[in-house]
GUFIKE-362247 format. One line per 2 residues: number of its first residue (from 0); their letters; for each residue z, x, y of C-alpha. Coordinates in steps of 0.25 Angstrom, whole numbers, plus 5000, padded with zeros to 4 digits. Example, Ala and Ser with C-alpha at 12.3 -4.5 7.8 and 13.67 -1.06 7.14 Angstrom:
2
0	as	5031,5049,4982 | 5029,5055,4996
REM end
This chain:
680
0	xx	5814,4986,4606 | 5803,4990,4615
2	xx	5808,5006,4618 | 5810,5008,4602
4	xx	5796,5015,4597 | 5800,5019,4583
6	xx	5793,5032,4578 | 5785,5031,4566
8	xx	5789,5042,4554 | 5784,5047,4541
10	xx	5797,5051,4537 | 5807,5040,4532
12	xx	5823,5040,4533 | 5831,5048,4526
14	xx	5846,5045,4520 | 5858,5051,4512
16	xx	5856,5044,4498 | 5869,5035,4500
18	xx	5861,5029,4511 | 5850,5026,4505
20	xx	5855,5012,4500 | 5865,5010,4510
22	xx	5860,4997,4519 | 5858,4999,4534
24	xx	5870,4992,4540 | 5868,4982,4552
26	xx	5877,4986,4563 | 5871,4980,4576
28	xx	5878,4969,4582 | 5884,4962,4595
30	xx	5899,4967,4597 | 5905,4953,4598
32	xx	5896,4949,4586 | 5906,4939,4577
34	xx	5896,4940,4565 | 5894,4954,4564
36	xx	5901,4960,4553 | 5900,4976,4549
38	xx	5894,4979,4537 | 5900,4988,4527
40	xx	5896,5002,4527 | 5898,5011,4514
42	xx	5910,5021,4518 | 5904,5033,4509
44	xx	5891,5033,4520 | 5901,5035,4532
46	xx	5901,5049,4538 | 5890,5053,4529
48	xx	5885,5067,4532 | 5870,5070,4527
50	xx	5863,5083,4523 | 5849,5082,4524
52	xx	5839,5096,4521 | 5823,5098,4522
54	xx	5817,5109,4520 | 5804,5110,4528
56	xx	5794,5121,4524 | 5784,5127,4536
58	xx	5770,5135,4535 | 5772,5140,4549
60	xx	5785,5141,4561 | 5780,5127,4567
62	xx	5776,5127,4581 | 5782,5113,4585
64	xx	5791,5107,4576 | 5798,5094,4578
66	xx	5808,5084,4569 | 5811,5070,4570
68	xx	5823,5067,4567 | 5833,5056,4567
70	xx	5846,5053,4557 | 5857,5043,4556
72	xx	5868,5044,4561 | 5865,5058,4564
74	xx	5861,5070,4561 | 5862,5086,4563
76	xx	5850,5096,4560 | 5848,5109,4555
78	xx	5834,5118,4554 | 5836,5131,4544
80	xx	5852,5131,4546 | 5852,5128,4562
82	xx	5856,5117,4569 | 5847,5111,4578
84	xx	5850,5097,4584 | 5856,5084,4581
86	xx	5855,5068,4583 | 5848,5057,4585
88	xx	5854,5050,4596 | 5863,5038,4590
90	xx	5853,5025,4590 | 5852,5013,4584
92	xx	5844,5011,4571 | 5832,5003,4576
94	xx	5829,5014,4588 | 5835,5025,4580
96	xx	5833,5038,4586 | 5827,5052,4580
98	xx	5825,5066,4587 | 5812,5075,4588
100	xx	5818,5092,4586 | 5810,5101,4588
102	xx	5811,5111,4577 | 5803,5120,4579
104	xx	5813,5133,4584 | 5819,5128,4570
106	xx	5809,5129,4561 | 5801,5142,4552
108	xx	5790,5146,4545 | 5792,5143,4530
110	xx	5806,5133,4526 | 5817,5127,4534
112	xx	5827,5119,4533 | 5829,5105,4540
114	xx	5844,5101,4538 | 5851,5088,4543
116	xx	5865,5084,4544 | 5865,5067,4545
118	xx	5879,5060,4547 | 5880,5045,4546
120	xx	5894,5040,4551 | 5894,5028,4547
122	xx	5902,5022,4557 | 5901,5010,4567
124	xx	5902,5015,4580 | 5898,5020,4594
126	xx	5895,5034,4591 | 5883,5033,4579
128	xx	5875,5020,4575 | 5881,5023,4563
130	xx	5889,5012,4551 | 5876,5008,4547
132	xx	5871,5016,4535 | 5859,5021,4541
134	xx	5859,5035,4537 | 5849,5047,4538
136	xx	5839,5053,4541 | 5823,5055,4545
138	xx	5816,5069,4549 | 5802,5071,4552
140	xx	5797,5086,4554 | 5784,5090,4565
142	xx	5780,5104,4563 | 5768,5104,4572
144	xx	5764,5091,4569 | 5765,5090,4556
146	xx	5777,5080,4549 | 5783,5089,4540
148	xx	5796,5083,4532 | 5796,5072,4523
150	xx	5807,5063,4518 | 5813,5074,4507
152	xx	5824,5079,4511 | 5838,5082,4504
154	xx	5851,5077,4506 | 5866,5077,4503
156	xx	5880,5074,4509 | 5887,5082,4516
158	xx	5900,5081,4511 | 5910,5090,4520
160	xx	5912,5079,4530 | 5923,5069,4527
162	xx	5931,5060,4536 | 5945,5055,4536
164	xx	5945,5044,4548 | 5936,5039,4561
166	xx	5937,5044,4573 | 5937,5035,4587
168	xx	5931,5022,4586 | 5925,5026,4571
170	xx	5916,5037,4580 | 5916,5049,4571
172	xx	5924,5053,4558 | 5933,5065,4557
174	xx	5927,5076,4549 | 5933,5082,4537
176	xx	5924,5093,4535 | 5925,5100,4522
178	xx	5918,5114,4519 | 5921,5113,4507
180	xx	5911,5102,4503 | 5899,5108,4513
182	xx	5884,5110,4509 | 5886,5123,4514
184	xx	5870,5128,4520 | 5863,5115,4518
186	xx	5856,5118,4531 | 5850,5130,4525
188	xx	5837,5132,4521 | 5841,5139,4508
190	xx	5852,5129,4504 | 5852,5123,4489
192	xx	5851,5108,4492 | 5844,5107,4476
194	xx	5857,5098,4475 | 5852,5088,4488
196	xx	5846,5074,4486 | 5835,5068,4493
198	xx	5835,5061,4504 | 5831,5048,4501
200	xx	5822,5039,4510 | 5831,5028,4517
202	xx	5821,5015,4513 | 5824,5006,4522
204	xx	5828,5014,4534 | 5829,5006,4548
206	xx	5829,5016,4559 | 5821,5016,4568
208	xx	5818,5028,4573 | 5812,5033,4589
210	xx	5814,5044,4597 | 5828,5049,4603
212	xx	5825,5051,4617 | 5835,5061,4620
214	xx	5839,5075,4614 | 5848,5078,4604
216	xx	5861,5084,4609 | 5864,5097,4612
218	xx	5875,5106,4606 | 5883,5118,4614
220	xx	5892,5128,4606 | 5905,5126,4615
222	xx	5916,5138,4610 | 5931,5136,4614
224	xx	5938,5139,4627 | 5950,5144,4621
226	xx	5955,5145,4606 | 5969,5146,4603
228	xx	5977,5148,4589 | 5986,5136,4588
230	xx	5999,5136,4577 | 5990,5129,4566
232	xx	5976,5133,4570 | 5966,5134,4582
234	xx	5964,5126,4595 | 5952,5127,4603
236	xx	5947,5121,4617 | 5932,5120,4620
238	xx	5937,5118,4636 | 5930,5107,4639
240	xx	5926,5092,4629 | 5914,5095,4621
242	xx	5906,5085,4611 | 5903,5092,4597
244	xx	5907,5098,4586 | 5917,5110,4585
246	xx	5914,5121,4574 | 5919,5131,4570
248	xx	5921,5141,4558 | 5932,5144,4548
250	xx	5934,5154,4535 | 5944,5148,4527
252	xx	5947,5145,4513 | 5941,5132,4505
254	xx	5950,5119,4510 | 5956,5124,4523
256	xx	5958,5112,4532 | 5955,5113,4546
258	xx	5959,5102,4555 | 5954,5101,4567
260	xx	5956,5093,4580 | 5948,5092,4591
262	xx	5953,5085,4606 | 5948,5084,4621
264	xx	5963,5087,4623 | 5975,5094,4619
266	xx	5989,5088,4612 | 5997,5100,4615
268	xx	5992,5116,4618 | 5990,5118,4602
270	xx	5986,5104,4598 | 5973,5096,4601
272	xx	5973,5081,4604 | 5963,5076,4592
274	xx	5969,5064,4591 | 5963,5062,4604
276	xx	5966,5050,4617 | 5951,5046,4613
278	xx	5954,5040,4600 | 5946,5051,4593
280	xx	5954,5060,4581 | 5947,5071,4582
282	xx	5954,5079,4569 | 5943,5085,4559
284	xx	5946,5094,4547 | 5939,5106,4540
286	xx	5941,5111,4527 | 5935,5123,4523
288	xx	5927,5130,4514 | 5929,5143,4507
290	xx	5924,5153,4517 | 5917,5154,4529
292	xx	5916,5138,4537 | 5909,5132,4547
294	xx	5915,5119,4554 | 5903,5108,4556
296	xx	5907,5094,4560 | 5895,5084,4563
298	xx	5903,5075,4572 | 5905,5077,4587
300	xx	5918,5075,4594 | 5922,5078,4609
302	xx	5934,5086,4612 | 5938,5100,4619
304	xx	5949,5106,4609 | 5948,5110,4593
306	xx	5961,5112,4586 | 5959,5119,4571
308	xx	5972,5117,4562 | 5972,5125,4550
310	xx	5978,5119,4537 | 5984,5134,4534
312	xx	5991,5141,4546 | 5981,5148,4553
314	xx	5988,5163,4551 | 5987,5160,4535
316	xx	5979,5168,4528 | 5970,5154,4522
318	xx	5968,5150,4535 | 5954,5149,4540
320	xx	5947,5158,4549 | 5941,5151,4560
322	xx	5929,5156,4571 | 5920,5149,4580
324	xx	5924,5139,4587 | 5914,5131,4594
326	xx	5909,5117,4598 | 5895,5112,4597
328	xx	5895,5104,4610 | 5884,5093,4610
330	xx	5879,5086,4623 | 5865,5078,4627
332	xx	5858,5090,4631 | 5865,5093,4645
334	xx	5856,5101,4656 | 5864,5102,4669
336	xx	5856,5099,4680 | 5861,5103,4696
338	xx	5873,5096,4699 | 5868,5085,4709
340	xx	5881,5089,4718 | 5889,5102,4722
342	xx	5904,5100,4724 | 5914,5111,4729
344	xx	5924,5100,4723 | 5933,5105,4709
346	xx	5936,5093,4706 | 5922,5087,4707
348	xx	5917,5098,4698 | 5927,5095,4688
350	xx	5925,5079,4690 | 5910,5082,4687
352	xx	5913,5092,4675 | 5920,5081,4667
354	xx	5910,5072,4670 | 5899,5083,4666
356	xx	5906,5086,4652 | 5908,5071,4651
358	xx	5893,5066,4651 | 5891,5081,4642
360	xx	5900,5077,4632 | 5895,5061,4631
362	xx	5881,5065,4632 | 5878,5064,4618
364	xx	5864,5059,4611 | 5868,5046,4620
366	xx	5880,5044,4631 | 5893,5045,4625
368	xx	5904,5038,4630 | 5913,5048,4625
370	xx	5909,5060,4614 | 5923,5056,4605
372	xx	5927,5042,4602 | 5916,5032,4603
374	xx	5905,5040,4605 | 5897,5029,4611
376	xx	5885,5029,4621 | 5890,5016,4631
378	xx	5882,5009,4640 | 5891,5009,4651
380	xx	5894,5025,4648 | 5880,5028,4651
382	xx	5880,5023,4665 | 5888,5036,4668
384	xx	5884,5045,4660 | 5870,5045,4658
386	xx	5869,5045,4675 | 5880,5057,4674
388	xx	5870,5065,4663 | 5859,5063,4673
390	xx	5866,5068,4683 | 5869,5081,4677
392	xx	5858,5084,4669 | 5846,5074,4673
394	xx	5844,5071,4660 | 5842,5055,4658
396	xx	5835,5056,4644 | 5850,5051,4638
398	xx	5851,5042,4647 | 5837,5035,4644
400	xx	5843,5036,4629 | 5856,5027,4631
402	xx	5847,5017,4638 | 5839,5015,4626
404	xx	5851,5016,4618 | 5856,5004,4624
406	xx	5843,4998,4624 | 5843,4998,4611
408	xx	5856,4990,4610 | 5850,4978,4614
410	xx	5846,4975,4601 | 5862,4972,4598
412	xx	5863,4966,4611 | 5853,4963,4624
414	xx	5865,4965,4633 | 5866,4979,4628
416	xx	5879,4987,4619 | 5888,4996,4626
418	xx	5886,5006,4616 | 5872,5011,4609
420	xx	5868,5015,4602 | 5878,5015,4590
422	xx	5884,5004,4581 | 5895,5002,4588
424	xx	5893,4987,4596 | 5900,4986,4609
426	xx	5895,4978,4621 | 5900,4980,4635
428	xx	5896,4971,4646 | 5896,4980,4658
430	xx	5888,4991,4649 | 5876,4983,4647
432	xx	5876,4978,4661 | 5874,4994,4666
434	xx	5862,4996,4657 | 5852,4992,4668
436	xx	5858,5000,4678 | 5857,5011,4670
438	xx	5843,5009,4668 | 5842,5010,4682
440	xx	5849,5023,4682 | 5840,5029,4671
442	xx	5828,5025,4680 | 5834,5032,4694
444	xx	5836,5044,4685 | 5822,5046,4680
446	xx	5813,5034,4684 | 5810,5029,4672
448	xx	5803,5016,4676 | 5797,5015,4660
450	xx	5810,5017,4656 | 5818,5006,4664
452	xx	5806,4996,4662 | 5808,4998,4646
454	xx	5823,4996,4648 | 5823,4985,4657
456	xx	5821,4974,4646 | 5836,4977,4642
458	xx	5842,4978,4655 | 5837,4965,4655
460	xx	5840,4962,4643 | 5856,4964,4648
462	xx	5852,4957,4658 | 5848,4945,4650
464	xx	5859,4947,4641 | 5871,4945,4653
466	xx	5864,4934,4660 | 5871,4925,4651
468	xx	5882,4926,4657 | 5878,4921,4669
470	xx	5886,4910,4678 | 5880,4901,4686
472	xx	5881,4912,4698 | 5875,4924,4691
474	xx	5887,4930,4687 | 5891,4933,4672
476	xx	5903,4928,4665 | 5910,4928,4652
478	xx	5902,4940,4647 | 5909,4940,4633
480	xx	5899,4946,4624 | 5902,4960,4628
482	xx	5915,4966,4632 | 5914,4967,4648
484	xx	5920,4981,4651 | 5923,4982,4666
486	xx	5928,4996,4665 | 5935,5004,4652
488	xx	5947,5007,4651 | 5953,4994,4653
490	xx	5965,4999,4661 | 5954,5006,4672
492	xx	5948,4991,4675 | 5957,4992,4687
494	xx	5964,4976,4683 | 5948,4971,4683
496	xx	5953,4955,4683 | 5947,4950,4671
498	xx	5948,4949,4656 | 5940,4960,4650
500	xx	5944,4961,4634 | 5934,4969,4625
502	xx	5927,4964,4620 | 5925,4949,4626
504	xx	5929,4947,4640 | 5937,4935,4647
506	xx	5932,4925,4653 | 5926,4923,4667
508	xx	5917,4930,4677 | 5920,4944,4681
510	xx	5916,4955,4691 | 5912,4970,4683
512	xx	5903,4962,4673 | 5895,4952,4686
514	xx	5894,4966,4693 | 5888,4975,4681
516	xx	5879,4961,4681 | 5873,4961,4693
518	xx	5872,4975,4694 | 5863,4974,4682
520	xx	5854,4964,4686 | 5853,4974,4699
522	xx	5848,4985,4691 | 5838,4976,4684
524	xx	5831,4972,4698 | 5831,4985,4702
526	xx	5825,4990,4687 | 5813,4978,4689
528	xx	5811,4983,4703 | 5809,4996,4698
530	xx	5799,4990,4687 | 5793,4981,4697
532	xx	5796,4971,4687 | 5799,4957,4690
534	xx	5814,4952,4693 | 5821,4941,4697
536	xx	5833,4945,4706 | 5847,4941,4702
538	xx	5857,4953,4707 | 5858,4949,4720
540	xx	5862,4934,4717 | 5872,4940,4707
542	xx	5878,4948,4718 | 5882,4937,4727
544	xx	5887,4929,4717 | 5895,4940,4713
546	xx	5900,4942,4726 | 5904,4928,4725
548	xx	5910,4928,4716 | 5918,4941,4715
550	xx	5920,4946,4730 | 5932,4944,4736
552	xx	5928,4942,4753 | 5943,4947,4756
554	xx	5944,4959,4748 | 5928,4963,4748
556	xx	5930,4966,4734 | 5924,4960,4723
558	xx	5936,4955,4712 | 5935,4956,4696
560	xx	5931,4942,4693 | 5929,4928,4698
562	xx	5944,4924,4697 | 5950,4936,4701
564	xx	5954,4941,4714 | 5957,4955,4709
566	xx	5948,4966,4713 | 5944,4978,4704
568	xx	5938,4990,4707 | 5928,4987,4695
570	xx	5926,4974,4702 | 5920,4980,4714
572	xx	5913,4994,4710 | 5905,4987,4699
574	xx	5901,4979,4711 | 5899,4989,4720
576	xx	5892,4997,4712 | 5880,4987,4711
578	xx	5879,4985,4726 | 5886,4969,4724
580	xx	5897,4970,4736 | 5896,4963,4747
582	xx	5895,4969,4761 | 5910,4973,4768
584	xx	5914,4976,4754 | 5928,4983,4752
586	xx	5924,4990,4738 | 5924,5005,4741
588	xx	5936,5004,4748 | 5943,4995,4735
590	xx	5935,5006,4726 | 5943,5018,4734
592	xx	5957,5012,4734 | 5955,5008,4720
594	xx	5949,5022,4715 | 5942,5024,4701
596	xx	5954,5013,4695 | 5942,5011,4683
598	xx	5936,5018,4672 | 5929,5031,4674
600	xx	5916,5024,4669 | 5917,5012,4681
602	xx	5920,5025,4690 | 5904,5026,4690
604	xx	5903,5012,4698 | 5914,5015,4706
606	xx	5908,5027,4712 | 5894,5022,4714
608	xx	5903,5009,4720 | 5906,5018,4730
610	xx	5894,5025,4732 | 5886,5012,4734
612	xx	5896,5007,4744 | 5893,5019,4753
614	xx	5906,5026,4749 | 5901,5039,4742
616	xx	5912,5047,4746 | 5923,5038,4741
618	xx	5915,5040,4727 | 5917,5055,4729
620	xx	5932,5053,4731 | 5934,5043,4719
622	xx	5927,5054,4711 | 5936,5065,4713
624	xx	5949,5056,4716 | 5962,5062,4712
626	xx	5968,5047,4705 | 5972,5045,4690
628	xx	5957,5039,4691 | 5949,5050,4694
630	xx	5941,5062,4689 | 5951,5072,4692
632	xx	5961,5064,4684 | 5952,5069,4672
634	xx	5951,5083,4677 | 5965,5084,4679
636	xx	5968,5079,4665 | 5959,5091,4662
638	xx	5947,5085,4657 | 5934,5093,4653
640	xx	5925,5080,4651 | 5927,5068,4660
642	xx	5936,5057,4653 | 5936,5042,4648
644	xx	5945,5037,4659 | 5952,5044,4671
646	xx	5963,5051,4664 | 5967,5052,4648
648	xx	5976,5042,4649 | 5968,5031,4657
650	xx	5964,5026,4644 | 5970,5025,4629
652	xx	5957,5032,4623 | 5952,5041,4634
654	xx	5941,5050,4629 | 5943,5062,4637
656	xx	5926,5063,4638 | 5919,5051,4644
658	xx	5906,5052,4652 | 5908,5039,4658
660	xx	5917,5045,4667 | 5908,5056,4674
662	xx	5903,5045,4686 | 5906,5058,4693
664	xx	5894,5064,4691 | 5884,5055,4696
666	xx	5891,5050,4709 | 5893,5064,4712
668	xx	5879,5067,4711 | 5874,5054,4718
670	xx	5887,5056,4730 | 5879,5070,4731
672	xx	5868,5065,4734 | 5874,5057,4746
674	xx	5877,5072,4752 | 5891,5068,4751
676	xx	5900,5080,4758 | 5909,5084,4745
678	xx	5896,5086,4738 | 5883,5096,4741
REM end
């Protein structure tokens, strides 16, 4: 692929030794593939924690010191007992990516000690390109220019972290930690590791590595809001949702058992909701050594409250002791920048808060759909999220990222997956569609023009891919290789008339998919005019026939498919959204009687509907609408990060901390801009 430049190393890869056989499985396929079958994995590999130690030995303090780094699936680094960052950023195996750490504030005069946590999952799913067997790592080490590791490093399970089930859709396991069996200081320079093995050299590796283009994460200590004493142990609220691991200490007697829960809500006043409306069991245990412990889980999970349940009553003598509570919050690195607007409006600060938290909290080493069960950067998700992360930090750098992510998936398919990177194949329709006017987006944010010419062969590529669909007028029908989504949940498609099972949908010719269409091949004009590239026109044919064939004269609304006459509001704000009504159109005035009766993600073309049918101010109102299908709905329902669907019981899995619903905060900035009255 023409933006992969793999790096050249003199180090090779490194693996646990019951990798070192193990054969690299073959997971790539399409999701509708009838001859793909999963290959076995070995269960002894799956949630393999690693210990890796180097010992690197320096004459002088050097002056600029800098590590290359990747493992897989993941790893977390030490220097001389300190934590210092973690990554890479998820990626695929052929464009796999590494990390460049500046260790210089790490590093001393004489010996130090480089020590590396690795977890493989082994898992097929959105959250890791894991299931594969690829397991690992490679390090190279730049003091002042000179390469200073080479491949001898030790080894050895860490063998405290067991498991009991899978969490969500198989995104993380549950971690039994025991202290008992912990390698106590083996990030410690002056730890015995006589009894470690060699790394040994993975032969036949296949990654292929380049650079991340991002940073790595960030981590904040976040300490609870209030603590309280419960009958059979303590229960703790952070305040607010927060991504990351909680922590804490505990002096207790070898083969206590703490349990502990963690939620985004509350069963009763003494009880946490860990088995939680997202489909997540987020129940962990601890058992203790002899002595003083400190709690260190590797997975992340997203909630607000803690509950700790002792095995002994918490007056008893044997019980444990417990002390510092905290949560090591983790977030893209997250820079404020001067909110775009200023509002005297409590409810649109709140509305903006849960959005801000939201696209916080999903912001991880790519755009999370949500931080708990799937853990998944979506290509529809990152229409509204990365233009919200812009908007309240200027960064675009992620943004870029997920562009190349996706990129990158057209290996699987040339019309694009939904989800990338990860091993986990699903393919959505009106996702793929979005891609170019995404581009477009990333190119008004920065102005990229190297950029979008790079990424224009895939746009086109989607393109190419959907023009096989074609009728004889232009129009696409019978799109049945990848499910065609309209809007999610299904009860918030406001009765969209057609059939729309997952993943192969019904036959005919119907509206959403014909509108996302020819707004795509809009977007590619508009990129090669931009390029000053050649370009044979087609979206303005494609509109006419689409007025043709879906707007109803009578009503001046456009209707869900060829055959119906029912009229949706998805039918007429993807079509408004790309500028395809007809003059003496009725939209915003069907748009304001309907309300947001769709998903909180299609809520972002509903706005800029309104907005591009000179209705700015109706946009304002649908924003901070009191309805069951509104933002306050979610604030009422006291939500700290903006949620999957309008209200917890909208849909049967809502996670309660979804970016794709902070539309919010990139109309508001672009409706203050038009100098509109309820904003300064």
């Amino acid at each position: 692929m023409n933006n992969i430049i793999a790096q050249k190393w003199q180090n090779r890869w490194l693996c646990s030794p019951e990798f070192h056989d193990a054969p690299q499985l073959a997971l790539l396929h399409r999701q509708l593939d009838p001859n793909f079958k999963m290959p076995p994995h070995r269960e002894e590999l799956k949630n393999y924690h690693a210990l890796f130690r180097k010992k690197v030995v320096l004459a002088n303090a050097p002056k600029r010191a800098l590590l290359r780094i990747s493992a897989d699936d993941y790893y977390k680094l030490y220097v001389n007992g300190q934590f210092v960052t973690q990554g890479p950023a998820n990626s695929y195996a052929f464009c796999y990516y590494y990390n460049v750490v500046d260790l210089t504030p790490w590093l001393r005069q004489g010996n130090n000690q480089l020590a590396i946590h690795v977890y493989y999952q082994g898992l097929v799913n959105r959250a890791y390109n894991s299931g594969d067997q690829r397991q690992g790592l490679i390090a190279e080490l730049f003091a002042d220019g000179v390469q200073l590791l080479d491949e001898d490093w030790l080894c050895a399970r860490a063998e405290e972290y067991s498991y009991s089930r899978t969490i969500a859709y198989d995104t993380q396991f549950d971690e039994i930690i025991d202290e008992r069996r912990k390698l106590h200081g083996w990030k410690l320079l002056d730890y015995d590791d006589s009894d470690w093995c060699k790394a040994p050299v993975k032969e036949n590796d296949d990654h292929i590595l380049i650079p991340q283009p991002t940073p790595n994460v960030v981590t904040e200590l976040r300490f609870p809001v209030q603590t309280s004493r419960t009958e059979n142990g303590w229960l703790l609220d952070f305040g607010e949702e927060l991504t990351g691991t909680f922590s804490m200490k505990a002096v207790g007697k070898a083969g206590n058992v703490l349990t502990l829960h963690f939620g985004e809500e509350l069963e009763s006043s003494s009880a946490v909701r860990y088995e939680m409306r997202c489909n997540c069991n987020y129940e962990d245990r601890w058992i203790l050594a002899d002595g003083e412990n400190e709690l260190e889980p590797f997975e992340y999970k997203c909630f607000r409250y803690v509950q700790i349940l002792f095995s002994t009553a918490p007056e008893s003598p044997d019980a444990p002791r417990l002390s510092e509570f905290k949560v090591n919050f983790r977030h893209y690195p997250f820079a404020e920048v001067p909110c775009a607007f200023q509002t005297d409006d409590p409810l649109v600060r709140g509305i903006w808060s849960i959005c801000k938290n939201a696209v916080r909290n999903c912001s991880q080493e790519a755009f999370l759909d949500c931080p708990s069960r799937e853990k998944g950067q979506y290509l529809g998700d990152l229409t509204v999220t990365a233009h919200a992360l812009y908007c309240l930090t200027g960064d675009t750098k992620l943004f870029k990222k997920a562009l190349l992510d996706f990129s990158h998936s057209t290996v699987i398919c040339p019309g694009m997956m939904a989800v990338a990177p990860g091993n986990f194949m699903q393919e959505i329709a009106d996702f793929s569609l979005l891609y170019p006017y995404q581009l477009l987006l990333y190119y008004r944010f920065t102005g990229d023009k190297e950029f979008l010419r790079d990424m224009l062969p895939y746009a086109q590529g989607i393109s190419e891919y959907f023009d096989r669909f074609r009728r004889e007028d232009g129009l696409i029908e019978n799109v049945k290789t990848k499910w065609n989504l309209v809007d999610w949940p299904q009860n918030l498609r406001d009765n969209y008339d057609f059939d729309l099972p997952q993943p192969v949908v019904g036959d005919g010719c119907h509206n959403v998919i014909n509108a996302l269409y020819i707004g795509m091949k809009q977007c590619i004009e508009e990129i090669c005019k931009i390029l000053d590239l050649p370009c044979t026109p087609q979206s303005a044919a494609l509109r006419q026939a689409f007025i043709r064939g879906f707007y109803n004269e009578a009503t001046g609304l456009f209707t869900d498919s060829l055959v119906s006459s029912h009229s949706s509001l998805h039918a007429n704000a993807f079509a408004a959204f790309y500028g395809l009504a007809p003059e003496g159109n009725q939209i915003a005035d069907f748009i304001m009687r309907k309300g947001l009766c769709c998903g909180v993600f299609v809520s972002y073309f509903v706005l800029y509907a309104l907005i591009r049918l000179g209705r700015p101010q109706d946009a304002y109102a649908l924003i901070t609408n009191h309805s069951e299908h509104s933002w306050y709905e979610m604030l009422q329902e006291g939500a700290t990060t903006a949620y999957e669907a309008w209200g917890k019981d909208q849909k049967w899995n809502t996670s309660l901390c979804h970016a794709w619903a902070s539309a919010p905060i990139p109309v508001l900035c672009d409706l203050a801009k038009l100098k509109m009255p309820s904003l300064r």
